[in-house]
Structure formats: C-alpha cells, structure tokens
N, C-alpha and C positions, 0 to 999 in steps of 0.2 A: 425410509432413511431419515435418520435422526441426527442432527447438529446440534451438540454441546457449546456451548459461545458465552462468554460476557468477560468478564475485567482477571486479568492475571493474578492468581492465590485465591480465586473464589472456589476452587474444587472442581474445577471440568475433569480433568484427570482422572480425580480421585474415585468420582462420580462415574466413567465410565466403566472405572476397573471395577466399583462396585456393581453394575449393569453387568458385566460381562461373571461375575461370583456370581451374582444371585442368580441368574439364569444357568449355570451350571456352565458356562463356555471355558471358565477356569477355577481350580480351583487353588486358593491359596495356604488351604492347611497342609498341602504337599509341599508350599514351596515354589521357586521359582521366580523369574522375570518379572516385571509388570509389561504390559502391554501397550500403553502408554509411555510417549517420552521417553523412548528405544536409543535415539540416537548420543553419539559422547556429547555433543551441544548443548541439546535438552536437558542432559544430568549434571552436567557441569554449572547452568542456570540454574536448575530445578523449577525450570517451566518452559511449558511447550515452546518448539519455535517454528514448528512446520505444523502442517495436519498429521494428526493420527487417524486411521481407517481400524476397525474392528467389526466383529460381527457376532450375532448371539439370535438361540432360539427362544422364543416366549408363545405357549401356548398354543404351537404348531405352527407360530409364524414367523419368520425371518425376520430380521433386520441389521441393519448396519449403523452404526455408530461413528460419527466425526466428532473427532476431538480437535476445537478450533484455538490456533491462539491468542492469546488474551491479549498481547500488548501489542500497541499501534504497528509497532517495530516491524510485526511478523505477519500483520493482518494480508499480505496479499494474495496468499492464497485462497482467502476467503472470499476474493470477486468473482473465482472462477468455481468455486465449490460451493456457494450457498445456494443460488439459483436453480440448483438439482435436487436440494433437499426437497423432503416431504414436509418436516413438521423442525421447526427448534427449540431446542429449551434454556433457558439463559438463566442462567447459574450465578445467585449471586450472593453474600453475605449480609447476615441480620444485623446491618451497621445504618442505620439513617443516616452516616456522613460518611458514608460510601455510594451512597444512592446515585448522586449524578458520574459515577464510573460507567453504570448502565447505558449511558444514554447515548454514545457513538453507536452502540450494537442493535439497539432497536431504532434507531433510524434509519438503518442498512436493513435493518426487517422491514421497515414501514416501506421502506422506499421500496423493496422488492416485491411489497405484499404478499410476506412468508408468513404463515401460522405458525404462532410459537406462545408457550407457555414460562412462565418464570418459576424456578425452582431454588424457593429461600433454604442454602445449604449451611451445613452449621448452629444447626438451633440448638445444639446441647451445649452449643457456647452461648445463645443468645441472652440479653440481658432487655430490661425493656419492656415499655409496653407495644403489642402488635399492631395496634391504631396508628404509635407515632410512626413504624416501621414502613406500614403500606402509606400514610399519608404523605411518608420522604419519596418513594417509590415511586408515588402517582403523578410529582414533579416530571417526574422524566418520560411518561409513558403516554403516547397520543389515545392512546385507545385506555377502557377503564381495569383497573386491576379487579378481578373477579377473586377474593380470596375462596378456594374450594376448601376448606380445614381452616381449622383455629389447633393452636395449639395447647395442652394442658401442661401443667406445672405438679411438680413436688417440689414444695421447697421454691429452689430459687432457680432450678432447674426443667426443663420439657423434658419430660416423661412420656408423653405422646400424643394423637390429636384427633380431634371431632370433625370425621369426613362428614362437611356438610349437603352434597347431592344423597350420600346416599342412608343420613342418619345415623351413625353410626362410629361407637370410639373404639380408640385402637391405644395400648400400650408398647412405647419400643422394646425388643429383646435385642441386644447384640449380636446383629450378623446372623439374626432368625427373622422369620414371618411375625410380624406385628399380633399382637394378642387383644384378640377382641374381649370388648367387656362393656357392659353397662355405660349408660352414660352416667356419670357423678350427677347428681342433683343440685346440687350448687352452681354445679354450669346448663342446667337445662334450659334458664333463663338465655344465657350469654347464648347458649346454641341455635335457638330460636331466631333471637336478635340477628344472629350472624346468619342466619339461612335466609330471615328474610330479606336482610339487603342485599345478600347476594341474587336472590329472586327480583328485587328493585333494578338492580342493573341490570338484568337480562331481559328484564321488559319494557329497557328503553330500547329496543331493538325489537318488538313480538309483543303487539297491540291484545293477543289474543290471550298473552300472559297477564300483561298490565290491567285485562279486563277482570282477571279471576281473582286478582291481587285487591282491585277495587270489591269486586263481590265477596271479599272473603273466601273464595273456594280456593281449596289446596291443590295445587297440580298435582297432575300422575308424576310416578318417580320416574316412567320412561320420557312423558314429555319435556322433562327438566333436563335429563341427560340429553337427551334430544338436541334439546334448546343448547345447551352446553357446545355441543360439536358444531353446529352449523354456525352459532356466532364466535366460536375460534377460527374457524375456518375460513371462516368471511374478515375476519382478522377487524372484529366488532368488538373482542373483547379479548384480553389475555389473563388465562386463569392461572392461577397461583398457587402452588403445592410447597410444603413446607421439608424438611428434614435433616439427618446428619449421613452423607455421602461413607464417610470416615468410618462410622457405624451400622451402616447399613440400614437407617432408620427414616422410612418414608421411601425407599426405591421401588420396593414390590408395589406399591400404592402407585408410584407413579406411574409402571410401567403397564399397570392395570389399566391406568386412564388414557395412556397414551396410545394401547392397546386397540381402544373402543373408538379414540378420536383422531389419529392421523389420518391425514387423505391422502389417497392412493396414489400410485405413480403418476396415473394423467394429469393429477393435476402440474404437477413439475415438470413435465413435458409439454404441458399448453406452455406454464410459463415461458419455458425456453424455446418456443418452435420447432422442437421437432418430432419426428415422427416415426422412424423408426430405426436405429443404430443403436451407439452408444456415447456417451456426453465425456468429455475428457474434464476429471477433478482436475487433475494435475501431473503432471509429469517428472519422470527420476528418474535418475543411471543408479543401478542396482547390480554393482561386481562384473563380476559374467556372466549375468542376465542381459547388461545391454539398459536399453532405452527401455524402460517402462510407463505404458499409461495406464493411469488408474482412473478408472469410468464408471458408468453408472448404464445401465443397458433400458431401452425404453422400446414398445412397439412392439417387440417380437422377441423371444428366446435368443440368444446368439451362440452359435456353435464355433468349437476348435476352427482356424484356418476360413473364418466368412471374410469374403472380399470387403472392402470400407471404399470409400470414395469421401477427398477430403474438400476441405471447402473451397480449394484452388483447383478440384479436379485431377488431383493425384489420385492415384490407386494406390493400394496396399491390402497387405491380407496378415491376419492375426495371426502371429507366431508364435501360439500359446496363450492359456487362459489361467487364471489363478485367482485363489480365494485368499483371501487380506484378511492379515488377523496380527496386528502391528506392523513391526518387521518380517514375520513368518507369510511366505508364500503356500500354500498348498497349491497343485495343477487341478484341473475342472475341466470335463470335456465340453460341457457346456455351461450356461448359467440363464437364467429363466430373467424375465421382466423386474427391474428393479433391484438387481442384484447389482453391487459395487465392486468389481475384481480387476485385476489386473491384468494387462494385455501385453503381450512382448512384440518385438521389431515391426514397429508402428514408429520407423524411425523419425519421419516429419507433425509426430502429433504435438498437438501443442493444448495446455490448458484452456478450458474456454471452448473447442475447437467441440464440432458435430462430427464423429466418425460414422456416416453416412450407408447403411446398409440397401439402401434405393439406387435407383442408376443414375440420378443426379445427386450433385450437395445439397446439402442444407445447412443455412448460416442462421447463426443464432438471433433470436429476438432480443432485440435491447440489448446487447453484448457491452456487460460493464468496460470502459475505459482504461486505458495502462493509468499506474500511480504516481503522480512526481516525485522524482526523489529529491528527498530533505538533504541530505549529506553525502560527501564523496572524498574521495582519496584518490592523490596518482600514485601507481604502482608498477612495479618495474619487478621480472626475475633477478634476484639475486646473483643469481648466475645466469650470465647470458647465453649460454649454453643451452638454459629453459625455456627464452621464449618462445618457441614453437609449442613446448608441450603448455604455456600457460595462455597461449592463446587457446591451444581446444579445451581444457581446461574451465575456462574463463566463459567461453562457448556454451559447456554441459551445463554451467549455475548458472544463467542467467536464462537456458533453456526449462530449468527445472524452478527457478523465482524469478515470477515474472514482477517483482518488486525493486528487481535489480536492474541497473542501463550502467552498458561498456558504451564509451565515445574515444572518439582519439581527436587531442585540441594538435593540430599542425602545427600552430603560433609556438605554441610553449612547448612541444614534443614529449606531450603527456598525457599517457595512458589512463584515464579517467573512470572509474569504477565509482557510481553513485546508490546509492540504495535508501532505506525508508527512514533511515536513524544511523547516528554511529555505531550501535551492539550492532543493529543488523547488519553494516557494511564490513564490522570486526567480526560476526560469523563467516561470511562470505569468504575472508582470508584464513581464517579456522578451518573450511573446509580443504580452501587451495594447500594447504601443506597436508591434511592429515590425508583426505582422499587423494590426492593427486601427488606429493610429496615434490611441490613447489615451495621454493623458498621466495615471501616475495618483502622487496625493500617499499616504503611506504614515504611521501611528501605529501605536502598543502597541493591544491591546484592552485597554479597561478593567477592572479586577477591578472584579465586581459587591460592595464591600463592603454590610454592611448595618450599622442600630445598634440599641440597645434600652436600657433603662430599666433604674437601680439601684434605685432608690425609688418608693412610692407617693404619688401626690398625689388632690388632688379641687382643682378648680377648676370655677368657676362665670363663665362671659363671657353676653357679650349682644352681638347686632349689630342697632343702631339706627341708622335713614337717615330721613330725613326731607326729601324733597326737592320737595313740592310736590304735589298731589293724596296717593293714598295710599304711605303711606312704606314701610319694612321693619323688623320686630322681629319677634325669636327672642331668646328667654335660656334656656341649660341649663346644669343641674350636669351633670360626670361625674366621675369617680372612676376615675384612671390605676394599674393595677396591672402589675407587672413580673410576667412568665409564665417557665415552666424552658424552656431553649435550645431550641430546636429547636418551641416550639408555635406561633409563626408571631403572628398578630393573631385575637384574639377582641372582636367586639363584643354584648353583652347588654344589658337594660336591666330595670330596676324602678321602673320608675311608677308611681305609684299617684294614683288621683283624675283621671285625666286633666290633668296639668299637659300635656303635652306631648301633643297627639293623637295615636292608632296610626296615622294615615295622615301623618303629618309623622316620624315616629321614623326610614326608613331613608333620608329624607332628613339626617338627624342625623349617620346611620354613613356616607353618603358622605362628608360632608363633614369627618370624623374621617378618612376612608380619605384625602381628600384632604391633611389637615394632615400623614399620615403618608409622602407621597411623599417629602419632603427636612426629616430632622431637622437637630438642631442642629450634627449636622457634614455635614451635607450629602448623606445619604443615608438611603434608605427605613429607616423603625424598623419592628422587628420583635417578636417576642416578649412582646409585652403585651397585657393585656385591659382595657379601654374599654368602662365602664358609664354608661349613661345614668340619673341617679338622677332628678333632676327638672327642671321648667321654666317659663316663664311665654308667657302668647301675649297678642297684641292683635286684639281682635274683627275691623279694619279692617283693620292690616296687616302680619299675622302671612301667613307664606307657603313653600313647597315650598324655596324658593332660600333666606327668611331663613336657615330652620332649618338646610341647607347650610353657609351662611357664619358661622354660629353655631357649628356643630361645629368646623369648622376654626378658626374664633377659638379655640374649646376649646384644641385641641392647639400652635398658636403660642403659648397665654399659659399653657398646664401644663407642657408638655415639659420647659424651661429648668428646671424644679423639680424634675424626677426623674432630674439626674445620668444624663447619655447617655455611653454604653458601645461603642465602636465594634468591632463584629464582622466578622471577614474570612473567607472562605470556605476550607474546608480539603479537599482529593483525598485518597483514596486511591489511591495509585500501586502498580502492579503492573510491575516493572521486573526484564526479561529481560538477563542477562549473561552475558560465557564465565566460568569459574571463577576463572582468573587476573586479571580485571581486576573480581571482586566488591568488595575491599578498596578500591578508590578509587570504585568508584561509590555507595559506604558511605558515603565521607568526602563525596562533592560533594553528597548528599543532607542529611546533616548541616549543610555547609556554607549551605545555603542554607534553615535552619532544618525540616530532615525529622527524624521521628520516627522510627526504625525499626524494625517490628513483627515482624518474622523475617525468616531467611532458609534457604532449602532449596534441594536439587536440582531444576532442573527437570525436570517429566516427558518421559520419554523422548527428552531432550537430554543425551549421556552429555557431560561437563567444561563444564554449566551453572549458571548459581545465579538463583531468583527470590527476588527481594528484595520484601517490603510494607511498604508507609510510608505516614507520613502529611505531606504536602505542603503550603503554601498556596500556593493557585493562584496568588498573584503571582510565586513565586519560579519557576514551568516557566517561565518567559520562557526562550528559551536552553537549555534543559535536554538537546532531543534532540540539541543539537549539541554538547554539553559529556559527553554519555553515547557519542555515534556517539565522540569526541576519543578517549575513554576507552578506548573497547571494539574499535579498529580496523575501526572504520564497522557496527558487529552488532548493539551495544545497541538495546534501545526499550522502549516500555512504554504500559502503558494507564492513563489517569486518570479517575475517579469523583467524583462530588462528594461527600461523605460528612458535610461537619458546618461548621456555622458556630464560632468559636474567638474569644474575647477579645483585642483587637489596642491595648496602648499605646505610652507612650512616643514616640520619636522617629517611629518608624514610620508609626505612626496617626496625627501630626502632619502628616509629609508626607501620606499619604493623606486626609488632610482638606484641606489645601492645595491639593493636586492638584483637589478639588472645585469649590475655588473660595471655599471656608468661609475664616475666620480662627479659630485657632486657640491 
C-alpha cells in the first residue's frame, strides 16, 4: 500500500492516474473519468479534499494507491490512514522555494517512522541546477536525501536520467517506457561523481560499505540495492527519483524500485498492533450503500459476512466486500492480506478503529489524537422544519471527517460546527445542501463575555404579592462584594436569630445565581461574593419561590450600584511558523490586539519559530486564514483559554450592544 502525500499542485493526483495508465488499470486513450478527485468538491477546487483509494497490477503484484491531501485544510484523514501504509512517496516540485512546503509531511513520516521516498515531479519544467534543488530539500529532511538518478538535459530541458544503482541512462518517451541508451560521455564524469556520493551516504549507515569505499573496491550491484532497501526502510535514508507525472516520465522507474523496496504488510501491522482483522482508513455514507468502511485487511484473508469485534466489544459482521477504484465499487467475495476494500453495514466503525477478527479487541498502538479545530461557524436550518434531518445530517460528516467537532454553546443557543480552516468548515456546508439538501443559515460564534463589580454595595429588597388567598413575602439583606479575577461567584451567609430559615437560605442563592445570568450589560457577572446578612418572613406567606424571587430582586436593585466591569475572555495561543514569515505573524498578532510572550525555535523543526501569546478570543475570528496568507498555507496554532481581561471603551460598547443592552 502506497501513499502519495506532500504540499497541494505538487501532482499526487496526476501521479496516481499516471500509476494506475501505466500499469494498464485504466486506460486513457478511450477516454473517460479520472479516477482521482471523483467528487463535485474536489473538481470544483481542483484539488483533493478527501482520500482517494485506487488500485493497480505491477508485475503480478497488487497494490493500492492513496492519494492524500495536500492542504492543512483536509489533512485529517491522514491520522487515521497513514499508519496502515506500507511505503510513501512524497511528491514534490523542482522549486528550491517551495522546499520548506515539504516539511509538515515528513514530520508526520518521521514521527510515525514510515519509509518513504521523495519523487521530484515536474522536471520537464525544471529550471536550475540539481545541487541547489536537493541542497533546499535536505533543509527540511531529518534523514539524508539519497539522489537515485540525475537528470540529463537537451537544451534547457530533461530529456531523461542516469539511474545511478543500476548504471544505466534512460531517455523520456511520452506516455511510453523510458528508452535506454548509452551513457553520453560528457556525463560519465558527473555519473561517477554522483554514484559515489550516493555510496558516501549509504555507508554512513554499513561500516562494511564504508570499508570497500576506503579500499577502493566496487560493490556488487546486488549489495547496493540491498543496501538501498534496508536503509529506506529503517527510514536511514530517503531516496529520491526524479520525473514528469503529466508525461509519464520516470513512473515505470519508479514503480520498478518501489517494486523491489516496499515492506510487506507486517510491517504496518507491527506499527499499528494489530493482528489479525481489518484497519479502518476511513469511513463514508455512499447513497444506498449505507455506511461504508474502507480498510486495510492484516493477519489472514477476510471472507464476505466475517464476524469483527470492535474496540468497545461490539459485534458486527461484514455486509459485503468491495474493490475501490475511486468512486467505483466492484463486490469481492473475499480479499487476501493487505488488500484495501470496502466493507458495508459496519455501522459503528469509525476511522482509526481495529475491526477485530479474534474473540477479543484490539486497540491500536499509539492511536494518533483528534485535531483542534482552527475555525467555526454557528449554523442553524433554514428552515426549521430541517432540524431533525440536519442534525443526522451533521451526525454522517462529522462520522465520516474526523477533522470536524459539532458542540452546542447553551449560553448563546448556538449550534457550533468547527473544523480545520474556513474552506474546510465551507466544504462541510457544501456537502449539507448538495448531499443532504439542507438549507443551512450561517453566524460568528458568540464570544462568551462575562462582567463583574467595581464596588461594594448591601442592599436590602422584598418581594410582596398579594393576590387573594395566601400571598408571597420574602425580604433580605445581602451585602455585594467584588472578588480578585479569576474567583468566579461565591455565595455565604450570616444569619443570625433565624431571620431567614436554613431551609429557605439556598433558595435565596438560586435566586442571586439567577439575577446573576444577565448583568447590567447583558451578561453573566462574575467574580463576586454574595452574603446573605438578614431577613424577614411571614408566618402565612412566606415561601421556597418567595425567597427565590427575593434574591433576584436582591441583585436587579444592587448591581446598577456597584459599577459593572465588562470582562472578555483571553487564549493563550501557541502559533507554529516557518522562520521567514515569523515577523509578520508578529505583527497580525499584535494587530489584532496580541500580547507577545516569546518567541523560540521550534523543536525539532530545523527554520521554525513558536511564537506565545496572549489573544482575545474575539479577535481568532479569521486568524487561521490570515496566518495560512502569511506562512504559505503551514502556519497554525493551538488556543487555551487562559484568563478573563478588563474590556472598555468603544469595544465593550459594541459588545454590549451586540447583547441587546443599551449602553
């Protein structure tokens, strides 16, 4: 199983459809779809936004092909599908200032410790020399770039290139097998050169290499190839194939290499723990198919209708098997060890998730993390007529992107849909109308402001009614004291004598907790203490509810006396950038009233910078996309709530306003 991955318009796509031509799985001089980027979203971008699954024969072996996608936006799929792969290849363009685009995608390789290979796509556009190309490259790369090929020139053009394991040059043909030919003698030098430092690298890993290097002996071509697999796979070195995806130029080559050096399904089953079922990529609602998981099978063959056992100890059984070849399902009675197909009414499978063919679960090793989401919307059916159908709706996407978090804020009675970026949270609503033919209306979430008290008061109310049989009376003092930031609502009392009975007093503090929902600017007050001193009762009709509405009289006729303070909520933001674009994401932090706490290297991201700040949460409105502007689609960051902060002036006017308050 092969993962296609790295930075969006590098060619994964194009790359795969070319894999799936050459190998004969389609072919395009009849015509036809592509196989890739199926859905209206995808075509409408003109780049991935989900995984694409394909599959194609080479050389009597199988294999399957993910096509990942490139932008931050849509990466989520990728925490629950990389981990199954066998081998990656990370696809990138002959641009030295595009080099650090790479480096989010092989950190998520490093950190998984995936063997993968880098496949410089586009070289019949390349311009340049190949030195500066791999020397921008090896900025971003922990392990060493092993160039396999060098390229040859006509002109000012690649014309095709000197496979350096196996000696040998190759001219491109368009959408043909590479044409072997002599090496040119003007590069027999440069060939040399390049073969032996690629021998250099590999025998900083194989004392036994670095000895024949020192003695002058040549290695065997099987030991170099040799040498070749075991240090990709050990993820010691990542070798580097060049070509034009667009053209079909360098794919037979690579697929030959890839051929010889992917490792076998165990090892992707060691990585993930388990042992024998099937691995869920990812999950979709597919028409009147129903729920679909799309898996990876490990351990043992799996046949039509095998029992699963899920990680909570559910049971279920396969309701159908199918071969994946984009959007096209074919059925399969069975499917053998390391096949990727689809499974039907697996209704509780979720991405990530061990579908267990043993009589207990099995929960995954290292099971990546859900993702924070960057950006959100409140969203409401248009017609309320729909809410039913957009909460299951709502349900299926968020079942199917696990990139996406539904909440519901109680305070502000909003429907809260957050996701990875704003395109991504605006697919999400693309889907709800087109698949579901929900209409939905869309607002800001509201900042949860709070307010609190300058001064102390004591006020003394009474709630008297008198409406015919017995009436309602409660009268109490309390005594309103402002508390330091951050202690929330304290209520105590000192009674003394019984004015006020102990079995009436937390009827008192509800009815405080109630006056405290909507202060004088129109939000919950906070940070004071609220003493009950004394009271008065009536034998007849004194009561549970007077004393209630007595308390809350309390707070309508004290508050207005102790000068309300409107406090706004503040994050601490933790904001990842490349080096070069640290100084402007300085300034938009600033700009949009940030405090900035430092700034350092990030770890183990070499031409990084994490920035800490302190935020109000009104001002992230926009921030991810004002940061991706910045940082050429890389930036993000994570936010905390950290402290409530004094909010006047113009500001806290509108935001009073926006309440509803006058101000």
């Amino acid at each position: 199983m092969l993962a296609l991955v790295g930075p969006t318009s590098s060619g994964k796509t194009t790359l795969m459809e070319a894999l799936l031509q050459v190998t004969g799985a389609v072919d395009r001089r009849v015509g036809g779809d592509k196989v890739g980027d199926s859905s209206p979203e995808a075509r409408a971008r003109g780049h991935s936004v989900e995984l694409n699954l394909a599959g194609f024969e080479f050389m009597g072996d199988r294999y399957c092909v993910v096509d990942c996608p490139g932008s931050l936006e849509f990466c989520a799929d990728l925490d629950a599908a990389l981990p199954a792969v066998d081998l990656a290849v990370v696809v990138a363009e002959p641009d030295a200032a595009k080099a650090g685009l790479l480096q989010p995608t092989l950190r998520e390789l490093e950190r998984l410790g995936l063997p993968h290979a880098l496949f410089i796509n586009k070289m019949d556009l390349a311009r340049g020399a190949l030195s500066d190309l791999l020397a921008a490259l090896a900025t971003v790369s922990a392990a060493p770039l092993v160039a396999r090929q060098i390229p040859t020139w006509e002109g000012e053009k690649v014309n095709g290139f000197i496979d350096l394991a196996l000696e040998r040059a190759f001219v491109y043909r368009a959408n043909e097998p590479s044409t072997q030919v002599e090496i040119p003698g003007d590069l027999r030098d440069a060939e040399a050169q390049a073969r032996f430092h690629m021998l250099e690298q590999m025998a900083d890993f194989d004392d036994d290499l670095l000895e024949q290097l020192l003695s002058d002996v040549t290695p065997s071509r099987d030991a170099v190839f040799a040498d070749l697999v075991r240090e990709m796979n050990e993820g010691l070195i990542v070798p580097v194939f060049f070509g034009s995806a667009q053209n079909g130029f360098g794919v037979r080559r690579l697929l030959k290499a890839l051929r010889h050096e992917t490792p076998p399904p165990e090892r992707a089953a060691e990585r993930l723990g388990i042992e024998t079922g099937a691995y869920v990529l990812k999950a979709a609602y597919a028409g009147q198919s129903g729920k679909l998981a799309y898996a990876r099978v490990f351990g043992k063959p799996l046949a039509d209708g095998a029992e699963f056992v899920l990680p909570d100890a559910e049971r279920c059984r396969a309701g159908g098997l199918s071969a994946v070849q984009g959007g096209v399902l074919r059925k399969l009675a069975s499917a053998s060890i390391g096949a990727v197909i689809a499974i039907g009414k697996v209704e509780a499978a979720r991405a990530g998730q061990i579908l267990s063919t043993t009589s207990q679960p099995q929960a995954v090793r290292a099971a990546a993390g859900a993702r924070r989401p960057l950006f959100a919307v409140a969203l409401s059916a248009t017609n309320r007529k729909d809410d039913v159908r957009l909460s299951a709706a709502l349900g299926k996407l968020i079942d199917e992107d696990p990139g996406l978090r539904l909440t519901h804020d109680p305070e502000a009675h909003q429907m809260i849909l957050a996701g990875q970026g704003e395109g991504h949270v605006r697919l999400a609503l693309e889907r709800l109308k087109r698949r579901f033919g929900v209409e939905i209306d869309t607002e800001q979430p509201k900042t949860p402001y709070r307010e609190t008290i300058q001064r102390a008061a004591t006020q003394r109310s009474r709630h008297k009614k008198q409406s015919g049989g017995h009436g309602q009376f409660a009268d109490v003092t309390v005594e309103i004291r402002p508390l330091p930031r951050g202690s929330g609502f304290v209520f105590s009392q000192r009674v003394v004598g019984g004015s006020v009975p102990k079995h009436w007093i937390p009827a008192v503090e509800q009815g405080v907790r109630d006056g405290l929902e909507k202060g004088q600017l129109g939000f919950p007050v906070t940070d004071l203490e609220v003493i009950l001193v004394e009271g008065q009762t009536h034998s007849v009709d004194s009561s549970e509810m007077a004393f209630r509405l007595a308390g809350r009289l309390a707070m309508d006729e004290g508050l207005p006396g102790c000068g309300a303070i409107l406090l706004e909520p503040i994050e601490k933001l933790t904001v990842y950038s490349p080096s070069p674009s640290a100084s402007n994401v300085t300034s938009a932090l600033t700009a949009r009233r940030g405090q900035i706490l430092g700034l350092a290297p990030r770890e183990d991201w070499r031409g990084w910078e994490r920035i800490e700040a302190y935020l109000p949460q009104s001002e992230r409105l926009g921030l991810i996309a004002e940061l991706r502007g910045l940082t050429q689609g890389l930036g993000a960051f994570e936010a905390d709530f950290d402290h409530m902060a004094e909010l006047s002036g113009r500001l806290a006017a509108e935001a009073s306003a926006g309440s509803g308050v006058r101000t």
